[in-house]
TIRO-2110 file (N, C-alpha, C; in Angstrom, 1 decimal):
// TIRO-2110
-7.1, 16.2, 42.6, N, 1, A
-6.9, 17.6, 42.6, CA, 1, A
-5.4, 17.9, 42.8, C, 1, A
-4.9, 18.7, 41.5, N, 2, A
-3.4, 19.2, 42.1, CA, 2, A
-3.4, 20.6, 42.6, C, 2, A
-2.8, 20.7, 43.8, N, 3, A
-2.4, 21.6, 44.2, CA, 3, A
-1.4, 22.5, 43.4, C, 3, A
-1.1, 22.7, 42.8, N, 4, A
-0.3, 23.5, 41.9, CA, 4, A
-0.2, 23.8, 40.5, C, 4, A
-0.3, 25.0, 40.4, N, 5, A
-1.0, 25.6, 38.9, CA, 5, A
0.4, 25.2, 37.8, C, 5, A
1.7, 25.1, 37.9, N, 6, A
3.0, 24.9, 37.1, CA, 6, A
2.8, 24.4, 36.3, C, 6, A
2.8, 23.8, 34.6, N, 7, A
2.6, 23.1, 34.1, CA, 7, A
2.7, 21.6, 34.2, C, 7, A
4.7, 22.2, 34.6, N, 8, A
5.9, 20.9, 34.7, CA, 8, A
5.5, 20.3, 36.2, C, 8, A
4.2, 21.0, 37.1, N, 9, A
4.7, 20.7, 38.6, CA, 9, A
4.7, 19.5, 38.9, C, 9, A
5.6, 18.9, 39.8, N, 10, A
6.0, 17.7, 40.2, CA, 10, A
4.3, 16.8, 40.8, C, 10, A
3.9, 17.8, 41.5, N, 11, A
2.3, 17.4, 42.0, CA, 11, A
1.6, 17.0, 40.9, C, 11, A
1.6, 17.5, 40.0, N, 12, A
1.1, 17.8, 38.5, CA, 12, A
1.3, 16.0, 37.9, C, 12, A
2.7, 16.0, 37.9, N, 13, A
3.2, 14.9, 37.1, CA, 13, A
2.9, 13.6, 38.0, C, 13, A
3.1, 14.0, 38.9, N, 14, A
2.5, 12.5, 40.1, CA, 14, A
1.4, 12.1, 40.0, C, 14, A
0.5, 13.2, 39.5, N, 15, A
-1.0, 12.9, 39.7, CA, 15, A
-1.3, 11.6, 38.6, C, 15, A
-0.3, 12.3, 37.3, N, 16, A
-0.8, 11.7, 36.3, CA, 16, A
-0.1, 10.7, 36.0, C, 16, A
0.6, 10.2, 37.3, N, 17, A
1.0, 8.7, 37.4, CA, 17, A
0.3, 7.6, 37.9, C, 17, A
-0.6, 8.4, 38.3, N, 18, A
-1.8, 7.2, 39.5, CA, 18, A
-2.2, 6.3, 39.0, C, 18, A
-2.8, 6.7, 37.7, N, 19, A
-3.7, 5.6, 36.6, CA, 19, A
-2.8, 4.3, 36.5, C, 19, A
-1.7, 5.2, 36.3, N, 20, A
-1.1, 3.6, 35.9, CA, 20, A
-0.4, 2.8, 37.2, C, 20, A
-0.6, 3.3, 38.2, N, 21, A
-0.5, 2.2, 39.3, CA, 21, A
-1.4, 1.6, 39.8, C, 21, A
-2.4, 2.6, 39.8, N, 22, A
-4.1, 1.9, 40.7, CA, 22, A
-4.0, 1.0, 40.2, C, 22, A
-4.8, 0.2, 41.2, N, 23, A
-5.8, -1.2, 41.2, CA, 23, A
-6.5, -0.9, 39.8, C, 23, A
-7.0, -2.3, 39.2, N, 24, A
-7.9, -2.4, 37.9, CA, 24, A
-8.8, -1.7, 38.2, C, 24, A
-9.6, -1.9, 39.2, N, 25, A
-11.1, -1.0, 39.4, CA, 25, A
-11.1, 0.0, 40.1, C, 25, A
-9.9, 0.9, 40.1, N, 26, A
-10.2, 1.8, 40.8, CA, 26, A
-9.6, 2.7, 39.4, C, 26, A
-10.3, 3.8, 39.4, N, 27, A
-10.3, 4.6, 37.9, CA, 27, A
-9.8, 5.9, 38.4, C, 27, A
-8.8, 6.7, 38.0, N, 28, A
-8.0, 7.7, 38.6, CA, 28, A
-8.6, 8.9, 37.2, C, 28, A
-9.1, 9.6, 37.8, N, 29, A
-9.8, 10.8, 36.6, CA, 29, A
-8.9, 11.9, 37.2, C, 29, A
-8.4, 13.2, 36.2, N, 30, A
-7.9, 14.2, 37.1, CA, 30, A
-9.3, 15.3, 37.0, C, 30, A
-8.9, 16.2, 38.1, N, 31, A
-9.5, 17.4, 37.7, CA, 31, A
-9.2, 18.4, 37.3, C, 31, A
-10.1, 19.2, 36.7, N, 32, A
-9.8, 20.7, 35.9, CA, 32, A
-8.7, 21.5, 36.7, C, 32, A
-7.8, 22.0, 36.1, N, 33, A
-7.0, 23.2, 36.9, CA, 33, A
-7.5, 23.9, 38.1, C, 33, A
-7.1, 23.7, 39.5, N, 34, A
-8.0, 24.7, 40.2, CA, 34, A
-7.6, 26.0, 40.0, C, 34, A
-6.7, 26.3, 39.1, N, 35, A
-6.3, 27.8, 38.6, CA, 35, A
-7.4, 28.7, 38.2, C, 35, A
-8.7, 27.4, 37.5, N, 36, A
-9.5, 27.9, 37.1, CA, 36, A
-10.8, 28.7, 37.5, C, 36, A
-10.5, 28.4, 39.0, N, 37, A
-11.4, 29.0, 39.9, CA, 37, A
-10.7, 30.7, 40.1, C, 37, A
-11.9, 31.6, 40.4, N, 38, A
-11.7, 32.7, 40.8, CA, 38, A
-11.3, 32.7, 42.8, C, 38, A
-10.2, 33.3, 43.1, N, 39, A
-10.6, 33.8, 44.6, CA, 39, A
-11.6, 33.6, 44.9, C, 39, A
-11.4, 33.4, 46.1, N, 40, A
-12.9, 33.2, 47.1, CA, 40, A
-13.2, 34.3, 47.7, C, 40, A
-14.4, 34.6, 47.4, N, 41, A
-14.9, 36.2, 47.9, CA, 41, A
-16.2, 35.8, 48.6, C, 41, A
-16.6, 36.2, 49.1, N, 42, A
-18.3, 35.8, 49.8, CA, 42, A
-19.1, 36.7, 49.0, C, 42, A
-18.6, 37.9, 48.9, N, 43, A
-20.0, 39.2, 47.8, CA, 43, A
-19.8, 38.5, 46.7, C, 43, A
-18.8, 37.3, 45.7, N, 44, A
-19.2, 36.5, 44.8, CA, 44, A
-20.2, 35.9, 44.8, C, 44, A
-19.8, 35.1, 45.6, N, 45, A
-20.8, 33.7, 46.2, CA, 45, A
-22.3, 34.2, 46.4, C, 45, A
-22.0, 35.7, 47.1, N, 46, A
-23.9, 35.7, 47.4, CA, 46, A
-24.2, 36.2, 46.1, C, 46, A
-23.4, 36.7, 45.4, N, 47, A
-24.5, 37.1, 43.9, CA, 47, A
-24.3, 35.6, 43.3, C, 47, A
-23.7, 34.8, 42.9, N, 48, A
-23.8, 33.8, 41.8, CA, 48, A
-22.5, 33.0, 42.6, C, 48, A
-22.4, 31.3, 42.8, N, 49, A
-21.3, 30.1, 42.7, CA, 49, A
-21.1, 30.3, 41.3, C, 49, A
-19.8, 30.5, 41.0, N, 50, A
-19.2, 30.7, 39.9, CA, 50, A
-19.1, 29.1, 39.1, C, 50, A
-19.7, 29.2, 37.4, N, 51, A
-19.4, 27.7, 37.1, CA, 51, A
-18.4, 26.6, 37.0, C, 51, A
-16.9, 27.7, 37.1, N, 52, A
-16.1, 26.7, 37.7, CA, 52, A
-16.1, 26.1, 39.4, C, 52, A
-17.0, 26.7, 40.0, N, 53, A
-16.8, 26.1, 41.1, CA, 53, A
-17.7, 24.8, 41.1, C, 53, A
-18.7, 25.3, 40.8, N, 54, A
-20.1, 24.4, 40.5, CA, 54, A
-19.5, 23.1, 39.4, C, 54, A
-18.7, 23.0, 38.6, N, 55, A
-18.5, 22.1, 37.7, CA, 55, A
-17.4, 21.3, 38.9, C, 55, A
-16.6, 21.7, 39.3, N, 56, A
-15.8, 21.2, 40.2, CA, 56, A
-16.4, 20.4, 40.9, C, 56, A
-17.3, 21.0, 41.6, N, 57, A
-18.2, 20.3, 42.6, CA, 57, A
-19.1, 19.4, 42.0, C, 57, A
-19.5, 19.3, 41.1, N, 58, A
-20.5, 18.5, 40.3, CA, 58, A
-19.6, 16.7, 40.1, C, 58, A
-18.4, 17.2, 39.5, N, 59, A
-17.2, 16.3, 39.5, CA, 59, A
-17.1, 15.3, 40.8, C, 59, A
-16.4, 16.3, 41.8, N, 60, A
-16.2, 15.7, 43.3, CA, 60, A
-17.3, 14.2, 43.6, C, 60, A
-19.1, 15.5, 43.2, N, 61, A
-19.7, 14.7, 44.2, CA, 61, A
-20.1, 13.4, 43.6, C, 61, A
-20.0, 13.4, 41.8, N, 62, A
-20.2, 11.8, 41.0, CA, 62, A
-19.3, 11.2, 41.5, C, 62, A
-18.3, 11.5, 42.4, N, 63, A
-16.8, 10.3, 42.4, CA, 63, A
-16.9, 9.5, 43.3, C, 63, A
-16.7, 8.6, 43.8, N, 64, A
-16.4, 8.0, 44.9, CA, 64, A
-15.6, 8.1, 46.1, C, 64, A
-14.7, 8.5, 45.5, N, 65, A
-13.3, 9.4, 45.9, CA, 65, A
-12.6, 10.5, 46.1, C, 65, A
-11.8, 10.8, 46.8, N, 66, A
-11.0, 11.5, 45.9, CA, 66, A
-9.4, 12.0, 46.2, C, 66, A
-9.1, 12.4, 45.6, N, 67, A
-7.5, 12.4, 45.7, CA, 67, A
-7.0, 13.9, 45.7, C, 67, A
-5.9, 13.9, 46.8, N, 68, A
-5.1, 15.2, 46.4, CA, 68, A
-4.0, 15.4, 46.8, C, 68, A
-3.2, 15.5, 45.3, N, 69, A
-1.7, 15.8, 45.1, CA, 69, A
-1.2, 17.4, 45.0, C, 69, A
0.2, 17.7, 46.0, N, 70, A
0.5, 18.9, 46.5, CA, 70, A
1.4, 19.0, 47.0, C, 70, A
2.2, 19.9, 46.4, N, 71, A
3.5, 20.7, 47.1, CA, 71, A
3.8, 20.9, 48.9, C, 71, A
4.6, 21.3, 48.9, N, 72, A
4.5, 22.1, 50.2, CA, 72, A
5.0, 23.6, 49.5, C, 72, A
4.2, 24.5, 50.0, N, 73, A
4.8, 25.9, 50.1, CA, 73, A
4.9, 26.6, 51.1, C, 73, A
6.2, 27.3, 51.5, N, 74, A
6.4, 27.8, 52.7, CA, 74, A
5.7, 26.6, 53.9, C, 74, A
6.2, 25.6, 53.8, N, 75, A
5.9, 24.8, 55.5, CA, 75, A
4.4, 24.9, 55.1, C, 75, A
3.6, 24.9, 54.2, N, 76, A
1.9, 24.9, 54.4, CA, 76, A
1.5, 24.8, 53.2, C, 76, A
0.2, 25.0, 53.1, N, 77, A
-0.4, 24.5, 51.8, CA, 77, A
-0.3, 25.8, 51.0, C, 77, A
-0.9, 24.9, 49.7, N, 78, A
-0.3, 26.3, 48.5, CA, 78, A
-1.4, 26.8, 48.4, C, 78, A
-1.3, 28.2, 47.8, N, 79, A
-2.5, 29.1, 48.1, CA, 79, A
-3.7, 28.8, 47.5, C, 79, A
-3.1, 27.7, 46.1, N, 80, A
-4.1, 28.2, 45.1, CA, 80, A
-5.4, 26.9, 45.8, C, 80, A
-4.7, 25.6, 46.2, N, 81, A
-5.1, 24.8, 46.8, CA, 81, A
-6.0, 24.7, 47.9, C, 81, A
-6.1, 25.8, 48.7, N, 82, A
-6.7, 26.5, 49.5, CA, 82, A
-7.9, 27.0, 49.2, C, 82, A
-7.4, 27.6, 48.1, N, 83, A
-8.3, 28.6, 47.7, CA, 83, A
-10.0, 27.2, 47.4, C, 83, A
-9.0, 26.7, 46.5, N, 84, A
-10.2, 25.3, 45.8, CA, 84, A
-11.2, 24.6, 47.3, C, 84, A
-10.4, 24.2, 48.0, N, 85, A
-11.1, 23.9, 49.3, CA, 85, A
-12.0, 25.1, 50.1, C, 85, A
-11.9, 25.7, 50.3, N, 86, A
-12.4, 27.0, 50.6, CA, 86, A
-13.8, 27.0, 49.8, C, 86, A
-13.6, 26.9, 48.6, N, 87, A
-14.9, 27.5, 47.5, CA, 87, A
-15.6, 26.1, 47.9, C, 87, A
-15.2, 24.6, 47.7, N, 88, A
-15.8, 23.6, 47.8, CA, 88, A
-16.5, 23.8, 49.2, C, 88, A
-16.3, 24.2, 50.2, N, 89, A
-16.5, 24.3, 51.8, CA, 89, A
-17.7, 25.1, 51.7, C, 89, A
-18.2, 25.8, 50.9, N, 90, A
-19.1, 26.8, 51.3, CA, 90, A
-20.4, 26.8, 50.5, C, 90, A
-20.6, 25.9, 50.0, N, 91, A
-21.5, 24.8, 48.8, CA, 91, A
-22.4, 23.8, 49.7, C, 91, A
-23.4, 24.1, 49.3, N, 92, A
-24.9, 23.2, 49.8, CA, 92, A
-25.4, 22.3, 49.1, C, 92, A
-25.7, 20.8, 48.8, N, 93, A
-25.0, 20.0, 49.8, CA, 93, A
-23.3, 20.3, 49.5, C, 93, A
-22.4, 19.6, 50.6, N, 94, A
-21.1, 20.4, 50.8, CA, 94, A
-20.3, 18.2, 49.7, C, 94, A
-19.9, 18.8, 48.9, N, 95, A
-19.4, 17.9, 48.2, CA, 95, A
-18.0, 16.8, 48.4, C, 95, A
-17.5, 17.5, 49.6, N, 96, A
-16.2, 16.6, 50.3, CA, 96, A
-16.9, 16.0, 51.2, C, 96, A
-17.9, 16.0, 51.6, N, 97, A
-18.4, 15.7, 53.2, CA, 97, A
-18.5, 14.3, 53.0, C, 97, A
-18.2, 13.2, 53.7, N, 98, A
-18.0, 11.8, 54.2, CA, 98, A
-16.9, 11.2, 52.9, C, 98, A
-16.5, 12.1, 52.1, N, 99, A
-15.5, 11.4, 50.9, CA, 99, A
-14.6, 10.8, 50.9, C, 99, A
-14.3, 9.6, 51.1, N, 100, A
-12.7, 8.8, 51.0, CA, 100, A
-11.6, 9.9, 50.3, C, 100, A
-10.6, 10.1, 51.1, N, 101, A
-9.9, 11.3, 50.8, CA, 101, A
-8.0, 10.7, 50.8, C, 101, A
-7.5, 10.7, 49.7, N, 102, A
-5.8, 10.1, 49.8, CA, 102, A
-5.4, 11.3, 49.7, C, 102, A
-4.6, 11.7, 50.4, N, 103, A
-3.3, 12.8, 50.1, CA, 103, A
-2.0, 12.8, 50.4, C, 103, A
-1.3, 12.9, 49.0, N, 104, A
0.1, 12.7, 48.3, CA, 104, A
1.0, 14.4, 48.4, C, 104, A
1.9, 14.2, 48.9, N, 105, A
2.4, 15.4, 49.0, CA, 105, A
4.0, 15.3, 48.4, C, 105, A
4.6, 15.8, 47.4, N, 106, A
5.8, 15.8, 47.1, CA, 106, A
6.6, 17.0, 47.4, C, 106, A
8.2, 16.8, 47.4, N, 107, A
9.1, 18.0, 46.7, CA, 107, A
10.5, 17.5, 46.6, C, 107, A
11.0, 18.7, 45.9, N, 108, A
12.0, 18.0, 45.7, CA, 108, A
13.3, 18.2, 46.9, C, 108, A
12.6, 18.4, 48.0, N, 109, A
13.7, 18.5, 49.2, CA, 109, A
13.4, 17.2, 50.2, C, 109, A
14.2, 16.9, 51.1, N, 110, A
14.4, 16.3, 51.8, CA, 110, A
13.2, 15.5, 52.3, C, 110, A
12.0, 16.2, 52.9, N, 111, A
11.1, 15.8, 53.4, CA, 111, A
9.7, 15.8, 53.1, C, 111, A
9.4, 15.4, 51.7, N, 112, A
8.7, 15.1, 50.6, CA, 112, A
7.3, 15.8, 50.7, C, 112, A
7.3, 17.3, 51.6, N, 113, A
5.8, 18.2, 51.5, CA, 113, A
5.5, 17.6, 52.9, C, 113, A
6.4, 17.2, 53.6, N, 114, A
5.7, 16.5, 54.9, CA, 114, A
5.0, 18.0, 55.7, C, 114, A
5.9, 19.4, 55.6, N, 115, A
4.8, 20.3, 56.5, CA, 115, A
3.5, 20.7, 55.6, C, 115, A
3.5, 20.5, 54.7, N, 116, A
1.9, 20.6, 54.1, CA, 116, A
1.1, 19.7, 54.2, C, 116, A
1.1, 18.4, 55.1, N, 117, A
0.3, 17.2, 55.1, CA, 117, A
-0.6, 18.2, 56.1, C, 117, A
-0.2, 18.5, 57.7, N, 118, A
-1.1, 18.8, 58.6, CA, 118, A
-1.9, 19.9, 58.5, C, 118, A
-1.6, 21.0, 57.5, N, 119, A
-2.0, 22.0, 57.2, CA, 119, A
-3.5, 21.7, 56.5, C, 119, A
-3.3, 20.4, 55.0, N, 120, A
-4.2, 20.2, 54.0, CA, 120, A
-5.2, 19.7, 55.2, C, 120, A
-4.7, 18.4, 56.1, N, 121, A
-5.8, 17.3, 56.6, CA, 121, A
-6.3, 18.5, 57.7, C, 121, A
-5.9, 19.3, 58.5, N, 122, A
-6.5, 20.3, 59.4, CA, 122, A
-8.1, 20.5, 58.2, C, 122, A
-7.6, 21.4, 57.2, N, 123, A
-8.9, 21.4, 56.1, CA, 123, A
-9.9, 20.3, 56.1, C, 123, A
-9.3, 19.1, 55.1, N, 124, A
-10.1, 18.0, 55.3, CA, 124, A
-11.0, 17.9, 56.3, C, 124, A
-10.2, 17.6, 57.5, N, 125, A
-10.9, 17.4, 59.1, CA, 125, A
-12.1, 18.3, 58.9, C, 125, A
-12.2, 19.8, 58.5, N, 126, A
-13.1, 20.7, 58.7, CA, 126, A
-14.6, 20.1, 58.0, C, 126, A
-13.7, 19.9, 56.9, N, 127, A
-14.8, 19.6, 55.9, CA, 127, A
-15.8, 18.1, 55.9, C, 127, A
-15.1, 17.4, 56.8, N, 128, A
-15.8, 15.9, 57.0, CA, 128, A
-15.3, 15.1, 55.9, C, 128, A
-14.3, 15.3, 55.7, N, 129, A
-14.0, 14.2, 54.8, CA, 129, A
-13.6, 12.8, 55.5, C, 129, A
-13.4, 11.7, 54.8, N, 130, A
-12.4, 10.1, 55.5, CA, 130, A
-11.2, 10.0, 55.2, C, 130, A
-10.3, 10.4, 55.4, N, 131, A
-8.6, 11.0, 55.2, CA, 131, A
-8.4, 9.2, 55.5, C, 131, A
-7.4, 8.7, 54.1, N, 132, A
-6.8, 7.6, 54.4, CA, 132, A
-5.2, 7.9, 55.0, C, 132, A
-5.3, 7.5, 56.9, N, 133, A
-4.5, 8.2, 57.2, CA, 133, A
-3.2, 7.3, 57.8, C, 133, A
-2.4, 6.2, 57.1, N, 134, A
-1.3, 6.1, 57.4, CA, 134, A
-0.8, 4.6, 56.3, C, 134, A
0.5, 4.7, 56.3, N, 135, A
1.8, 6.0, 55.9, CA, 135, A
1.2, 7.0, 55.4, C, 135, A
1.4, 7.9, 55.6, N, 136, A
1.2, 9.4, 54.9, CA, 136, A
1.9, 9.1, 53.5, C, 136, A
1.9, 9.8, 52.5, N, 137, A
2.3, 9.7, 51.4, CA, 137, A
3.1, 11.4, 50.9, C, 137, A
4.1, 11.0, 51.6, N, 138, A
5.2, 12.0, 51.2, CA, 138, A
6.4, 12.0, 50.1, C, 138, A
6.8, 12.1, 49.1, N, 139, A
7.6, 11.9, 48.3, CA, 139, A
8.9, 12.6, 48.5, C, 139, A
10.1, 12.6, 48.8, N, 140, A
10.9, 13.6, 48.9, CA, 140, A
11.9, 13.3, 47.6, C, 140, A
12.5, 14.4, 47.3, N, 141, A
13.3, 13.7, 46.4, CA, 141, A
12.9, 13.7, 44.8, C, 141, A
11.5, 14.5, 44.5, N, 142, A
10.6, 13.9, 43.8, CA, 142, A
11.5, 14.4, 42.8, C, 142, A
12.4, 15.3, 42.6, N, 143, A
12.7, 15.6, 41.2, CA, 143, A
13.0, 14.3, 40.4, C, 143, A
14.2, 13.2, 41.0, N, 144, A
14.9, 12.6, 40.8, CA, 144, A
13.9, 11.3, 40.6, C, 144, A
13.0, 11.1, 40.9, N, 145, A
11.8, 9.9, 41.2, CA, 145, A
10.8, 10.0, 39.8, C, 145, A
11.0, 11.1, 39.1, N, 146, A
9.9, 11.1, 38.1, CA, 146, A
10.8, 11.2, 37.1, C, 146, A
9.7, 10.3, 35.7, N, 147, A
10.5, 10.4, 34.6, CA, 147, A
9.0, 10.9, 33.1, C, 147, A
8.7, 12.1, 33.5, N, 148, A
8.1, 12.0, 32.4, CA, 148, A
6.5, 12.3, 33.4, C, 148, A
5.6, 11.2, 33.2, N, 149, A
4.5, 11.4, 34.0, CA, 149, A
4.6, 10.4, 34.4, C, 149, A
5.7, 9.8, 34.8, N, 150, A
5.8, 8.1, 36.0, CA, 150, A
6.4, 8.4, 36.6, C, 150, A
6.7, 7.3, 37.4, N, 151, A
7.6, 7.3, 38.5, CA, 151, A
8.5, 6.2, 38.3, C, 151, A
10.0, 6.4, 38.6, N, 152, A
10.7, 6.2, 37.3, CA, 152, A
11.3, 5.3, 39.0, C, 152, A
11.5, 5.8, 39.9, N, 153, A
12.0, 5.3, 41.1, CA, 153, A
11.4, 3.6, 41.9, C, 153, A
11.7, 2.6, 41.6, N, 154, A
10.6, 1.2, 41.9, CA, 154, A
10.5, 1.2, 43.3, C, 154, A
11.2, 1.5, 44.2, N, 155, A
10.4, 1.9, 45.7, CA, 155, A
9.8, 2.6, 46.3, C, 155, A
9.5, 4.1, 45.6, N, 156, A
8.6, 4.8, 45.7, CA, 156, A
7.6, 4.4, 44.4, C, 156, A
7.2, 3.7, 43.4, N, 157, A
6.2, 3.2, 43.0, CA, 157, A
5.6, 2.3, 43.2, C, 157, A
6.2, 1.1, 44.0, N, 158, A
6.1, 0.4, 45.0, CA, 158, A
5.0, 0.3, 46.0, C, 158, A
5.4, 1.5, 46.6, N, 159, A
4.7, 2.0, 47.9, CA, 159, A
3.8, 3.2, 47.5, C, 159, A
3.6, 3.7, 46.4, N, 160, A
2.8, 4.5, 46.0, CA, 160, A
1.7, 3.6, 45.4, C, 160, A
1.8, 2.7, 45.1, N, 161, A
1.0, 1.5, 44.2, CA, 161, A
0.3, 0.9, 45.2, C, 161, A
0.9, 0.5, 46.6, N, 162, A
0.7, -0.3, 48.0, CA, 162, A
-0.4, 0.7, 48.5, C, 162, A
-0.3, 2.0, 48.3, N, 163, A
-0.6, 2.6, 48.9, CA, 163, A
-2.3, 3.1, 48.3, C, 163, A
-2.2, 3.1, 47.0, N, 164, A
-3.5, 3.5, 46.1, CA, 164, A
-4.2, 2.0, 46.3, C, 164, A
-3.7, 0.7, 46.1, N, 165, A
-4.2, -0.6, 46.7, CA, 165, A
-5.4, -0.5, 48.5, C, 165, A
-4.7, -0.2, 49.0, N, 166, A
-5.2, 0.6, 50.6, CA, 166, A
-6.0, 1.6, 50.7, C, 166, A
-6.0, 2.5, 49.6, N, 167, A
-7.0, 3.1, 49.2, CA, 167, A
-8.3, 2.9, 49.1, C, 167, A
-8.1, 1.9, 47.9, N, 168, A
-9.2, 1.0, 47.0, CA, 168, A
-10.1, 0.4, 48.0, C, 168, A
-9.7, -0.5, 49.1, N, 169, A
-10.3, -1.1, 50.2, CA, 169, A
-10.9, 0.0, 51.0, C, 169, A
-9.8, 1.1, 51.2, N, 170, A
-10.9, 2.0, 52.2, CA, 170, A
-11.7, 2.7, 51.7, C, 170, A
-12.0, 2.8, 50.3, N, 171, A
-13.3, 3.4, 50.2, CA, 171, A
-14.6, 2.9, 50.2, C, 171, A
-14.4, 1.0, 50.1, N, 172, A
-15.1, 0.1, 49.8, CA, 172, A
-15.5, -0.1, 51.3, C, 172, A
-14.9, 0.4, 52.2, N, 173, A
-15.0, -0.4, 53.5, CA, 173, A
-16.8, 0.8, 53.7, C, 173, A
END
């Protein structure tokens, strides 16, 4: 899941670098825009779960996994990002619950989305997910790091690669 609706977003482009780092058997699918979701309202939800939420969740819950790449906005998570966790949170059976969870955070300042890590995993925590929780996976710098939809940088592909490998095992565990 990318946290950010941008076309070009850096979150965006990282995500769609994964495939080609993962492990052989570990299969990197993205998901639909969560742009696609309407705000979270409760007078929605009690008349009808809107089909983009329900397809979303239908997605989540066939995966094994799951992944989420994301900005930092203002020191915290981005809204739209929120929003997506929110709608997934309020869903019977609840589709993050016990889910091997990676979260990748970029930007292109100094400290690679590091204040939006505790904000996202606070969420997660709510939701019962299994947060694969160290190194954290912060990118800083990211402008300079991506070329296209790779990662053009071999130390941070490296350790982004090391890191999806450590993945692979913790979901398996």
């Amino acid at each position: 899941m990318v946290g950010s609706l941008r076309k070009a977003a850096f979150s965006g482009r990282l995500a769609r670098s994964l495939s080609a780092l993962a492990p052989s058997d570990l299969r990197v699918e993205l998901l639909p825009s969560v742009g696609l979701l309407p705000l979270y309202d409760q007078d929605i939800l009690d008349e009808e779960v809107p089909q983009a939420v329900t397809e979303l969740a239908g997605l989540i819950s066939k995966s094994d996994a799951f992944a989420i790449v994301s900005p930092e906005y203002n020191w915290s998570i981005p809204g739209v990002l929120k929003n997506a966790l929110d709608w997934l949170s309020r869903l019977k059976p609840q589709p993050l619950e016990d889910k091997p969870v990676i979260l990748l955070t970029c930007s292109p300042g100094l400290l690679g989305g590091a204040r939006a890590h505790a904000p996202i995993r606070n969420v997660l925590h709510a939701l019962d997910t299994r947060i694969l929780a160290r190194p954290e996976v912060q990118i800083s710098g990211v402008a300079q790091k991506l070329e296209g939809d790779s990662i053009s940088d071999p130390a941070t592909a490296d350790f982004v690669t090391a890191r999806l490998k450590a993945f692979n095992e913790f979901i398996r565990r």
